[in-house]
C-alpha positions, 0 to 999 in steps of 0.5 A: 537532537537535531543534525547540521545544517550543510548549504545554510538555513533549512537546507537539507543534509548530503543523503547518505546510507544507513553508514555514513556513505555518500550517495551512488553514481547515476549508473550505480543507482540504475542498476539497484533500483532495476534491481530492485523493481523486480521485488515490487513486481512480485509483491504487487503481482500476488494479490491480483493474481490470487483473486481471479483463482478464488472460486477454483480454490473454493470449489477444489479444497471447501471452505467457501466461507472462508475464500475471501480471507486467502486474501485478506489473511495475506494483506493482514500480514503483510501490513502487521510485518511492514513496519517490523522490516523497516525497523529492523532494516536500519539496524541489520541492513538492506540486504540481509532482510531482504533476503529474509522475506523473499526466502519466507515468501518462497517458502510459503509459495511452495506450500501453498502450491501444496496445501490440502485443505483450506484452513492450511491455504490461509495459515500459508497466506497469512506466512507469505504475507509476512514475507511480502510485506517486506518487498516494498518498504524495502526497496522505497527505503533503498531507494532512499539510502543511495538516490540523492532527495532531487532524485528520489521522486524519479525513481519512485515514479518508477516503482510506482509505475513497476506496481501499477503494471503488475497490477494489470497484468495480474487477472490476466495472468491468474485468468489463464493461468487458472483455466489451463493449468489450474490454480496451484499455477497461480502460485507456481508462477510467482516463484521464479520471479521470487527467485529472480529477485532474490539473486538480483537483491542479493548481489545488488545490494551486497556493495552497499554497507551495513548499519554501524547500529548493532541495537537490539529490538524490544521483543515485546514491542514487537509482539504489542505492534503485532497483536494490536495491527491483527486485531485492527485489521481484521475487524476493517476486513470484517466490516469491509466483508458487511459486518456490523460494527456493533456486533461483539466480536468487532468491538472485541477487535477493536478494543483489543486493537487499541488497548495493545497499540495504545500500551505499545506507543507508551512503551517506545518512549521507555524502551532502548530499542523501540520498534518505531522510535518516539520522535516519528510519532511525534515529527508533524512533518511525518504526520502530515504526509502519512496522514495525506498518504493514507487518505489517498490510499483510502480512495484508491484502494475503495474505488478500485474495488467499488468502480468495476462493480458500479460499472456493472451493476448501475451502467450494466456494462458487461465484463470486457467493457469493464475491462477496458475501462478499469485498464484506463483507470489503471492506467492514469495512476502509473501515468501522474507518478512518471509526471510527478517524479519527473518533475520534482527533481527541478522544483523539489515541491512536494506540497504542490504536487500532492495539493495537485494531485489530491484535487485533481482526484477528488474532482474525478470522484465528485464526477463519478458521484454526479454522473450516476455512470449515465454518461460512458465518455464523461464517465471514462474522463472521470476515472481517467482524473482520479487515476492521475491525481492519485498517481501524481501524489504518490512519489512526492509522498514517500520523499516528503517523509525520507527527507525528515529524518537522518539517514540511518532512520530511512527504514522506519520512516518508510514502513512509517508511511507505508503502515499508514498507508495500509491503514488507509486501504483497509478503512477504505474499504470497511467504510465504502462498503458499509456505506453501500449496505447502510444507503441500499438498506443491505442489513446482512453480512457478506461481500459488496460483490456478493451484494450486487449479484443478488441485486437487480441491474439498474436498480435506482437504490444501487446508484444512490448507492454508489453515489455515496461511496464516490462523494465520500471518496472525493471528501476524503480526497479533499481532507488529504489535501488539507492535511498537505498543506501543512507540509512546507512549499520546498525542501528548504522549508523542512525541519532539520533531519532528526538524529 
């Protein structure tokens, strides 16, 4: 049932927390969201920090076969556990979950610094993600129970911006850290951190109030949501690993995939604690910003990937020079979000911005497509757009989505959006990367950087190659601009909050 209306026609309610309670003073909101930056910087520091320690992990403990799934397996977690926290985060509270997967991830730290085998490496990546894949939804959803809507942007640009140096940081930190100390430091290193964020959270969010809703989780749900989000995602790591699509055990995942998940949207409409509640599944105003979000994510995610291996295999750029130019890429996203955030308090136009920001990116994409990466200074503008038009879309995204619904349904709708924006990554890099094998004429398995390697410099069928890969990109670019223009121009023009 729809709630009031408070300041007349479409105007959107007073934001609250997950009780009732008003907004916190500005001073109030500053210290959790600092608090809170913490947590993201651990969840976005790990997979960047991990991939750099790769071959030393696979030279130490064996297994070369399966490296490429110490991170995968985390990622594969880490999308399956997303919406469960923020789900069970409307009924049990903030805090209380975020302390659970902090203390997981921890946990698992420990072991993995320990692990003696490979097979035990990915059993313990694959419980860490089931603990960091709760950093992030939980601080987006915080931020939406104690910043007002006109504020939220702001301070999902700074999050975002929090993610976006993290991730910089990262090789560089695994680099040395790896070289002088080997890579059990990798992840003794993060465990401070988790540490640190675990007293931050834990006192921070101590003063806000628990959920008054005290209903209990379908279990079987839960494990439906589980089994069919594993199967899924790992049929996309698969085909993103060159994979056929129509081998057996792809078709085997994906059938399962979408058996479970198809049982499981079935029964969230019979259940009395459905994980992810019917009226999310069925709001267009949701739809249509995850649906954009997750586009979005697709470009970002493949091209973050493919370009530094464009750079080096079609322009032959050495590694530094890579470097550099990857770091002005990165660099843009963190750069749109901070313009963006700070602009939608004064105009609260979340179509706008990621219209904007969907055009602005897909123009980049098309230039890298066109330039075949002949032209350094045209090339360095090209990425530096697609950066920014990513970057501006992302805050407006997550608020868009907030804004639908009451505010004991914040959680859900954030690992709402998050899910799809997993989702998005994943088929990114599935479809990019059998992309890159099908125009090169690759017909077996292995990882696009494997595929480079054993390639010639300069070869005219890697630029037509990625040529494909970043004109797919700018078309999905373009289908996630379509997608948002189907939200309304303001605020005022959303639906009333669902109760």
């Amino acid at each position: 049932m729809n709630g009031p209306r408070t300041e007349g026609a479409g105007a959107i309610p007073p934001p609250a927390t997950a009780t009732g309670a008003g907004p916190l003073p500005p001073e109030e909101q500053l210290k959790v969201v600092s608090g809170l930056q913490v947590g993201i910087f651990v969840a976005a520091l790990d997979s960047t920090l991990i991939a750099v320690a790769l071959l030393s992990i696979a030279r130490d403990l064996g297994g070369a076969s399966l490296i490429a799934w110490v991170v995968a397996g985390y990622t594969v977690a880490a999308t399956v556990a997303t919406p469960l926290y923020g789900s069970l985060s409307d009924t049990y509270g903030r805090q209380r979950m975020m302390t659970v997967a902090i203390a997981i991830y921890a946990l698992a730290c420990v072991g993995c610094m320990l692990a003696q085998t490979m097979p035990q490496l990915l059993a313990l990546r694959v419980l860490q993600g089931l603990g960091g894949g709760g950093l992030i939804v939980l601080a987006q959803s915080t931020i939406g129970d104690v910043v007002p809507p006109t504020e939220r942007g702001r301070y999902q640009a700074w999050l975002s911006g929090t993610y976006a140096l993290a991730a910089l940081t990262g090789p560089v930190a695994g680099g040395y850290l790896t070289t002088w100390f080997g890579w059990r430091a990798v992840f003794a290193a993060t465990l401070p951190l988790a540490f640190i964020a675990l007293l931050l959270t834990r006192r921070i969010l101590a003063r806000l109030p628990r959920p008054a809703r005290t209903a209990r989780i379908d279990i079987a749900s839960v494990l439906l949501l589980a089994g069919g989000l594993s199967a899924l995602m790992i049929a996309l790591t698969r085909l993103g690993q060159g994979a056929r699509l129509l081998e057996a055990t792809t078709l085997l995942l994906v059938s399962g995939a979408v058996l479970l998940l198809g049982v499981f949207g079935g029964r969230q409409f019979r259940v009395a604690g459905p994980v992810m509640a019917p009226d999310l599944l069925t709001e267009p105003q949701v739809l249509w910003a995850s649906l954009s979000s997750a586009l979005v994510f697709f470009a970002m995610t493949g091209g973050a990937v493919m370009l530094p291996l464009a750079l080096q295999a079609v322009a032959g750029h050495p590694p530094d020079r890579v470097a550099l130019l990857m770091l002005l890429h990165a660099l843009a996203v963190p750069c749109g979000a901070f313009f963006s955030g700070r602009m939608m308090p004064r105009t609260m136009r979340f179509r706008r911005n990621m219209l904007a920001g969907s055009l602005l990116a897909a123009c980049g994409s098309t230039a890298l497509a066109m330039l075949h990466f002949g032209s350094p200074p045209a090339v360095a503008a090209a990425m530096f757009a697609t950066g920014l038009g990513i970057g501006i879309s992302l805050p407006p995204g997550i608020v868009a989505v907030q804004v639908a619904v009451a505010p004991g349904r914040i959680g859900a709708v954030t690992a709402f959006l998050g899910l799809a924006r997993s989702l998005g990554s994943a088929l990114g890099l599935a479809i990019l990367g059998a992309i890159l094998f099908a125009v090169i004429g690759a017909a077996g398995a292995g990882s696009p950087a494997t595929l480079i390697r054993e390639a010639t410099a300069g070869d005219p069928a890697l630029a037509r190659g990625f040529a494909a890969v970043f004109a797919c990109n700018a078309a999905v670019l373009l289908l996630s601009a379509i997608a948002t223009t189907r939200l309304p121009a303001t605020a005022r023009g959303f639906r009333p909050p669902l109760q």
